[in-house]
C-alpha positions in Angstrom: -13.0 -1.3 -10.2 -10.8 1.0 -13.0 -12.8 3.8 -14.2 -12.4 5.4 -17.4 -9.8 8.4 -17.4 -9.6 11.7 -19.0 -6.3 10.0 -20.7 -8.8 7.5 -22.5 -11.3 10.6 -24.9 -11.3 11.9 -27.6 -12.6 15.0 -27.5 -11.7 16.9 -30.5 -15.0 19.3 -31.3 -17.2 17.3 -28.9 -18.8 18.8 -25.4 -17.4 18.3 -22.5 -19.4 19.0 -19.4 -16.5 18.7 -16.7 -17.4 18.9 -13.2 -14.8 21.1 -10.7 -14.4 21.8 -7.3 -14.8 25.9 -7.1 -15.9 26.2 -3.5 -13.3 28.9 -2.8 -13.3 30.8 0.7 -14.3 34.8 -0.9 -14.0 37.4 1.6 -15.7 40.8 0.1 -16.1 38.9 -3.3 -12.0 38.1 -3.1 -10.6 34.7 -3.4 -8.4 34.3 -0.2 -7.3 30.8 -1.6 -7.0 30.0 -5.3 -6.0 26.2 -4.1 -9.0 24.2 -5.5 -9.4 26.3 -8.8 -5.4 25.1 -9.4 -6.3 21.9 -8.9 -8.5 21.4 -12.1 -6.2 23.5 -14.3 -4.4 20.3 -15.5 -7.6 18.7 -16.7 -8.5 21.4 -18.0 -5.7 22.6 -20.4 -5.5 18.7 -21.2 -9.2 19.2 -22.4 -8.8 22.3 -24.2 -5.6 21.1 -25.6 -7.7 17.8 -27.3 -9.8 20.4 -28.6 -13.0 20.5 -26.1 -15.5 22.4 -26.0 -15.6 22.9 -22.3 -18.6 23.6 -20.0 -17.6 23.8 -16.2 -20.2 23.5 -13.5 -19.2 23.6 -9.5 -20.9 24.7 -6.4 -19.6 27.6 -3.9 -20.8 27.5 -0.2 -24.2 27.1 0.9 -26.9 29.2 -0.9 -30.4 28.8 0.8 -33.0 27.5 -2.0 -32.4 30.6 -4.8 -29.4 32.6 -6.5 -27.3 34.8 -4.1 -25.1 36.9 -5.7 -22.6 36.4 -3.2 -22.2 33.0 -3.7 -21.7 33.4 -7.6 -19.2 32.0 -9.9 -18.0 35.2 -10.9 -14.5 35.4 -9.1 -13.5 32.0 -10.2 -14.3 32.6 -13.6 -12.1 35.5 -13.6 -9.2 33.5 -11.6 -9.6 30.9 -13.6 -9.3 33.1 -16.9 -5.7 34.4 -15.2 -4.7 30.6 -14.4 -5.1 29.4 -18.0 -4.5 32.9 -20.1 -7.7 33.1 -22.1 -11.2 34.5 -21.7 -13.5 32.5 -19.4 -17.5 33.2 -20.1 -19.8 32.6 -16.8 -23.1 32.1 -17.8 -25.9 33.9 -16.3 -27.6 30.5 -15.1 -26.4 27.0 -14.6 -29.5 25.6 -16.8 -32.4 27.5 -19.2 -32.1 28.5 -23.1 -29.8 31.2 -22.4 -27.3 28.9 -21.2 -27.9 26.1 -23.7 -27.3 29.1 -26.2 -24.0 30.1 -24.8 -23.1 26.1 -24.8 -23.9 25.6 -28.6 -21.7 28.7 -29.3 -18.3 27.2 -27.9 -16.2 26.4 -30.4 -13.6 24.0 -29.8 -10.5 25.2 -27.0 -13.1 27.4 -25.7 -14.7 27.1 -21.9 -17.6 28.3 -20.1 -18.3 28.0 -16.6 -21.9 27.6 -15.3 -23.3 29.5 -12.5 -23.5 28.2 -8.9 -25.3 24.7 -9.7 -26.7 25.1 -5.8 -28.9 28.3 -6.5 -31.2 25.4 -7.2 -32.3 22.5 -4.7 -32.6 19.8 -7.3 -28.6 20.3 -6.9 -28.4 18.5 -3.8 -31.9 16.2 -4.1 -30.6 14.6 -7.5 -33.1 15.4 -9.5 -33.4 13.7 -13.0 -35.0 16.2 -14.9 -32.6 18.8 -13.5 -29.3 16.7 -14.2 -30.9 15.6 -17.6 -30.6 19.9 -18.2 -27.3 20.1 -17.0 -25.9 17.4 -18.6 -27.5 19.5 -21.9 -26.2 18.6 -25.1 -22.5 17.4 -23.6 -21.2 13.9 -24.9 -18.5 13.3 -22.6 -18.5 13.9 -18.5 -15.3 14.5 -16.7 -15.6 14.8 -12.5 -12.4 16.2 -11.2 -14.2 17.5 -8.0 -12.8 14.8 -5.3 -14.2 16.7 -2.9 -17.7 16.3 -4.0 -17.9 12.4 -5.1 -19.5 11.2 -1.7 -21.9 13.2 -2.2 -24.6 11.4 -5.1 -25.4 15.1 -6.5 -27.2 15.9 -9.8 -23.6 17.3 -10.7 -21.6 14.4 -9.1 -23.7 11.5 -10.2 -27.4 12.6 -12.0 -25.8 13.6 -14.9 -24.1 10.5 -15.9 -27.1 8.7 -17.4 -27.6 11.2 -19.7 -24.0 11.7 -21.8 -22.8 8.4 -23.7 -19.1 8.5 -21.1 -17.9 9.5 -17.6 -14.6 9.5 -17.1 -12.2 11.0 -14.1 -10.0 13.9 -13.9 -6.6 13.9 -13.1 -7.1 15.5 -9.8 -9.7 12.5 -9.2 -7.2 9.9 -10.7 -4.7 10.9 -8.2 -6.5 11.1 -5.5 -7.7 7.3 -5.9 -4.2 6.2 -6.6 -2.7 7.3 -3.3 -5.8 6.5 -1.0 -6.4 3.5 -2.8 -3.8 2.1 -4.4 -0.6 3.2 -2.5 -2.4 1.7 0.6 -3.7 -1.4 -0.9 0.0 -2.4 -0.2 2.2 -0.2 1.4 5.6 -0.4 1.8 6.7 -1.0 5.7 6.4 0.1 8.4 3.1 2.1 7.1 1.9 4.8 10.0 -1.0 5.9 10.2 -1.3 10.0 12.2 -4.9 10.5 13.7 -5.9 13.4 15.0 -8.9 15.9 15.6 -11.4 16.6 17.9 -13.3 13.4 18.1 -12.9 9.2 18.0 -16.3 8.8 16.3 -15.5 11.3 13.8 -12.4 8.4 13.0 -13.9 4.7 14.4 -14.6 3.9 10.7 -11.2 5.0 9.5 -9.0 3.7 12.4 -10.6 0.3 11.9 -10.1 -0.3 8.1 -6.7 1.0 8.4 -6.3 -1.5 11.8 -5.9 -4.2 9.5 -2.9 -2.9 7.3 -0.9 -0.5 9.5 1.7 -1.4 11.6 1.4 1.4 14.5 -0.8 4.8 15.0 0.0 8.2 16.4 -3.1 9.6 18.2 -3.3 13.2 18.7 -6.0 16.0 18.9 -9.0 15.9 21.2 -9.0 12.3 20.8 -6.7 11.4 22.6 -8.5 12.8 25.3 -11.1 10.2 25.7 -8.4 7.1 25.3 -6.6 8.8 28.5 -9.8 9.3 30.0 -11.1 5.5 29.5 -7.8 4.1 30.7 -8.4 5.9 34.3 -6.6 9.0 34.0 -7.5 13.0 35.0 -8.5 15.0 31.7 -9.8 17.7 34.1 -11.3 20.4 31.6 -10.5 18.6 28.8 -12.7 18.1 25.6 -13.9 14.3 26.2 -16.7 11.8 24.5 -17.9 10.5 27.6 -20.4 8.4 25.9 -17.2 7.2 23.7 -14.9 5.2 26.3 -15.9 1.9 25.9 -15.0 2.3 22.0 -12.0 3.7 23.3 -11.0 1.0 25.7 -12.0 -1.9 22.3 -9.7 0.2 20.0 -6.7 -0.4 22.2 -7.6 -3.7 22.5 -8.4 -4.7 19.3 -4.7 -3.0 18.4 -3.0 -5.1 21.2 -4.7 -8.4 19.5 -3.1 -7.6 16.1 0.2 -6.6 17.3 -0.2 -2.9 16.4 1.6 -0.2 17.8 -0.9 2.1 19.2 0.7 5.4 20.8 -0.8 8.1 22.6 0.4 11.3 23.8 3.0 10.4 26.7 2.4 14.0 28.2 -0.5 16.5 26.9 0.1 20.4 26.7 -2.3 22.1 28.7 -3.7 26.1 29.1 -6.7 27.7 31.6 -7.2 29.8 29.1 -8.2 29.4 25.5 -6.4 32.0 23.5 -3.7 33.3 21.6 -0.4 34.1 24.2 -2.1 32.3 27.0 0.6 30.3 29.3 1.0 27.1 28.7 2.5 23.7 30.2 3.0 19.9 29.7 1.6 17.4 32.1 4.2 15.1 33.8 4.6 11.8 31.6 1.1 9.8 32.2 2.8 6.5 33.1 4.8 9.1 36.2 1.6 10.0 37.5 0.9 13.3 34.8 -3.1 14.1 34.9 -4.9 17.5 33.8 -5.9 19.1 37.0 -9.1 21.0 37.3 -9.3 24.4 35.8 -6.9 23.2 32.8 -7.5 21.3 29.2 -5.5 19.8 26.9 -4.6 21.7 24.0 -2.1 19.9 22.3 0.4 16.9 22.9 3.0 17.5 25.0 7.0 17.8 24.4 7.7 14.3 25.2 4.9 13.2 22.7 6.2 14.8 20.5 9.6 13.4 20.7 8.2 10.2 21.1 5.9 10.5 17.8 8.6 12.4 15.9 11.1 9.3 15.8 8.0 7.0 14.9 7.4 9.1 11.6 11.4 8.7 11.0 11.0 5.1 10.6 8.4 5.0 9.0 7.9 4.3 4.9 4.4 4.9 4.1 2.7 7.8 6.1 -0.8 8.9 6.0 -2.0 11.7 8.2 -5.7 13.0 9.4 -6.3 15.5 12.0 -4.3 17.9 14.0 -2.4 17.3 17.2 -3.8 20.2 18.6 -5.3 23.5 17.9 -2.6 24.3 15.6 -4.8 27.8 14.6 -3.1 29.1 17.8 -0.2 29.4 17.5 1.1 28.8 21.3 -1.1 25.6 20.8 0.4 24.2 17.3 3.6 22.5 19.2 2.8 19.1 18.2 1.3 19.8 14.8 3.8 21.6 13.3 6.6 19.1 14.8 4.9 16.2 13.2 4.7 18.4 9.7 8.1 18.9 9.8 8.9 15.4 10.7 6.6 14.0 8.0 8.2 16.1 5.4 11.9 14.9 6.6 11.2 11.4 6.0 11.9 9.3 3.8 8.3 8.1 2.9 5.5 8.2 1.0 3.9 11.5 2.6 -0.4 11.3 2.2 -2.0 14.0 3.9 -5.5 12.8 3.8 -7.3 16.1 3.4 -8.9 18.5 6.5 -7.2 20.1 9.0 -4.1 18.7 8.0 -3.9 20.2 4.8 -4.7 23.9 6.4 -1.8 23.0 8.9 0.8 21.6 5.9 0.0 24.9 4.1 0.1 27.1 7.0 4.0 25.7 8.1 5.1 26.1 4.4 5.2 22.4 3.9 3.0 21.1 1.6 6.0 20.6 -1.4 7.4 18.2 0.7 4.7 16.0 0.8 4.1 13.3 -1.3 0.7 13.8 -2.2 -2.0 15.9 -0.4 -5.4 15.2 -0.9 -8.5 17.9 -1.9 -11.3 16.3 0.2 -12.2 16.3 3.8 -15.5 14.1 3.5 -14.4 12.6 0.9 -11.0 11.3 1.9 -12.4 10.1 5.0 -14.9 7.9 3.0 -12.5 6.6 1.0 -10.5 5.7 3.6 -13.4 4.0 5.5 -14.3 1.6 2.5 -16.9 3.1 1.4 -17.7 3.7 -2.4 -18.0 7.1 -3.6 -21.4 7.7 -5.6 -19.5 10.6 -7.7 -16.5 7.8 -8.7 -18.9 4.6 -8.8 -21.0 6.6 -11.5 -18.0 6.9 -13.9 -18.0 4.7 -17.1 -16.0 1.7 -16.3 -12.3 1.3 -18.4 
């Protein structure tokens, strides 16, 4: 169902309550990673531009029931203010008469963010009365905070039914175009990468995705249990014992459709789980290769990642979720880093579907040579499962 965009208002002198994603990782009050805050900078200049007058409301970590000052606003406000080269107000409070004050004094171009929309539990429970206060005297809504629209928040979704439009931001927009529409029909051979620590934590994903790609990589943890239900050693290894029938109807249901479904030939393995510790590949599974007691897998091993590197160069549509391995070590990030390079060599449509794999495309340097990477974990993942997002299915229709 189209939604109204930010392309669609006119905002010229109205209010504009615009919803971000500012949940920045601060370390001693410091932004280590302005990522997120970039990310709304084009809906934002394209607002103040059409002469908004632009209120800004976002969460920042988890604050328990009350204001904590270090989970304020503040250092976004002050990035933010660099990003877009003009003075950025925070307000003292996210609702009250001191904010709606500060709210009627915008004039048009200028932008206000409220504070930490969490520091009160209605937030999260929805509440009418408290999404009727933040929604204030705006006219317009704009939700560019992917990230957030699974969750049906007072900022995501309560505030809606009380400004005449909703609309999406072009971070949103995007995001919906490449997990939606660029897989609704992909171009072919469409791959999907799966990684992480656990099949349930995918089951949703890997069987929507069953019916419209042509082959899977399975890496990470994961791939643990599929070796594991089809009879093999994992000795140490992390394994969902409770999780290897699903395992065993997965590669079933793949062999029904005729869909390539590989796993790790070999599997990197360690006895110990840290930076520098040795490590070494299994033998090939089908030669006899098992984890022996003592070890775990950490990462797919070299012939995997042969194997899994020519798959993403014939591929044309790529989307990837979940490491390989633990790619935060780097002794351990083999396989990861191999299929970033890989993905980033093809000749594809590159979707890096939020997670892990965007901390692991930043990390190598690679995330310009990707198509499109997406700003949600939880959110992504719904998508990608089917399911509607309350923060997109609240948005005024086109």
């Amino acid at each position: 169902m189209a939604k109204l965009s930010i392309r669609d208002l006119d905002v010229n002198g109205k209010e504009v309550l615009m919803r971000v994603d500012f949940n920045v990782p601060l370390e001693g009050g410091v932004i280590t990673d302005d990522t997120r805050i970039q990310g709304a900078v084009p809906s934002i200049q394209h607002l103040l531009k059409g002469g908004a007058k632009l209120v800004l409301c976002s969460h920042l970590g988890r604050p328990k029931g009350g204001p904590e000052p270090k989970f304020s606003l503040a250092p976004a406000a002050t990035r933010l203010g660099e990003l877009i080269g003009q003075e950025v107000k925070l307000a003292p409070d996210c609702i009250g008469d001191e904010v709606a004050a500060l709210r009627a004094a915008l004039q048009p171009g200028q932008v206000l963010i409220l504070e930490n929309t969490r520091f009160y539990p209605a937030e999260e429970a929805n509440e009418a009365d408290f999404a009727k206060a933040l929604a204030g005297s705006a006219e317009i809504y704009v939700n560019d905070a992917f990230g957030t629209a699974h969750r049906a928040h007072a900022s995501t979704e309560g505030v809606t039914h009380f400004v005449s439009k909703s609309a999406m931001g072009f971070l949103v927009e995007n995001e919906l175009e490449y997990l939606e529409g660029k897989l609704e029909n992909p171009e072919r051979p469409f791959l999907v990468v799966m990684g992480g620590s656990k099949v349930s934590d995918k089951i949703q994903v890997i069987n929507r995705l069953m019916e419209k790609a042509d082959a899977f990589l399975i890496g990470g943890a994961m791939a643990n249990t599929f070796r594991k239900a089809q009879g093999y050693h994992t000795g140490n290894s992390r394994v969902e014992a409770d999780k290897l029938d699903l395992a065993l109807d997965i590669l079933a249901q793949a062999k029904a459709k005729g869909v390539g479904f590989l796993l790790p030939a070999d599997t990197r393995i360690t006895q110990e789980f840290k930076e520098g510790a040795e490590t070494k590949c299994t033998a090939p599974y089908e030669k006899g290769g098992e984890t022996p007691d003592g070890w775990e897998g950490i990462d797919i091993g070299d012939v995997a990642i042969g194997e899994f590197v020519a798959e993403v160069a014939k591929a044309k549509t790529i989307i990837w979720n979940g490491p390989m391995g633990v790619f935060e070590i780097d002794s351990f990030g083999h396989g990861t880093k191999a299929v970033a390079e890989a993905m980033a060599k093809a000749d594809a449509v590159t979707i890096v579907g939020g997670g892990d794999s965007v901390t692991a495309v930043n990390k190598y340097g690679l995330d310009e040579k990707m198509t499109f990477i997406s700003t949600g974990g939880g959110a992504s993942l719904e998508l990608l499962e089917g399911k509607v997002l309350p923060g997109v299915a609240a948005l005024t229709e086109a």
